[in-house]
C-alpha positions in Angstrom: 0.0 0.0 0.0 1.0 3.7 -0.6 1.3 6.0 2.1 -0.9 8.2 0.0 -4.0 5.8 0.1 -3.1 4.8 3.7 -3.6 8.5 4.7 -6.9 9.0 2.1 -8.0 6.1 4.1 -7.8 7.3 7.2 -8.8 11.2 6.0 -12.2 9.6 5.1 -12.6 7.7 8.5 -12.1 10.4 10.3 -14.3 12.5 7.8 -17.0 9.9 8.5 -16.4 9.7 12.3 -16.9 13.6 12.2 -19.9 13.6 10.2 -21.5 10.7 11.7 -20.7 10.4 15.2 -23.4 11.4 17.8 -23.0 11.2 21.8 -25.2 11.6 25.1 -24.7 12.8 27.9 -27.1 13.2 30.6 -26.3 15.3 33.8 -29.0 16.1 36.8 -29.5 19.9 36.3 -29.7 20.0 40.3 -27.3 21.3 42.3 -23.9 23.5 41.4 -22.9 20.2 40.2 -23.9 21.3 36.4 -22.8 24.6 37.0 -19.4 23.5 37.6 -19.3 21.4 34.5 -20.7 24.1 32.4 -17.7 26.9 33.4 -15.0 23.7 32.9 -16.4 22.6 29.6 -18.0 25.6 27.6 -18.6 23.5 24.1 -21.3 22.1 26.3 -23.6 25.5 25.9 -21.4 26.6 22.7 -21.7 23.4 20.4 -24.3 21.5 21.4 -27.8 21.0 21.7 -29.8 20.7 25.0 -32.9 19.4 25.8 -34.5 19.4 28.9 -36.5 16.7 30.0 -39.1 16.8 32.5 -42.0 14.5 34.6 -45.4 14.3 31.5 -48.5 14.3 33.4 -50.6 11.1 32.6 -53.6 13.3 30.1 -50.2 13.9 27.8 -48.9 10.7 27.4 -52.2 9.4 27.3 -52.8 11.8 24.5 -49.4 11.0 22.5 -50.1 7.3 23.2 -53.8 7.8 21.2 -52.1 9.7 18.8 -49.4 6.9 17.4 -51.7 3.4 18.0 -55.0 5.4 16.5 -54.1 3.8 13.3 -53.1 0.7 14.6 -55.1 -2.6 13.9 -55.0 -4.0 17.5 -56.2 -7.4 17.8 -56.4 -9.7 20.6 -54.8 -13.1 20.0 -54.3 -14.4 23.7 -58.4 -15.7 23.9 
């Protein structure tokens, strides 16, 4: 092998690692814990996306439940 296509090769994984890698991380927003982490590591407001996740009450998941199974053929096997 060439050191040319040895160093194409590994400009397209990394290429590929950069356009297709994706990563989680979930931290309690409680406490000065998160704070802390924040002020060490500002790509975490800078280059990422956040969501924040809360408790549903029961009507909305009800609700999103309907929503995706409403055109559903449910059938019950188990009689």
């Amino acid at each position: 092998m060439s050191i040319k296509s040895d160093l194409e090769r590994w400009d397209r994984f990394v290429n590929n690692c950069k356009k297709n890698l994706k990563i989680v991380l979930c931290m309690s927003p409680v406490g000065p814990a998160l704070i802390r982490r924040l002020r060490q590591f500002p790509s975490l407001i800078n280059c990422c996306y956040i969501d924040w996740f809360t408790n549903w009450p029961k009507e909305a998941l009800v609700e999103v439940a309907r929503y995706f199974i409403k055109s559903q053929e449910i059938t019950n096997n188990y009689e």
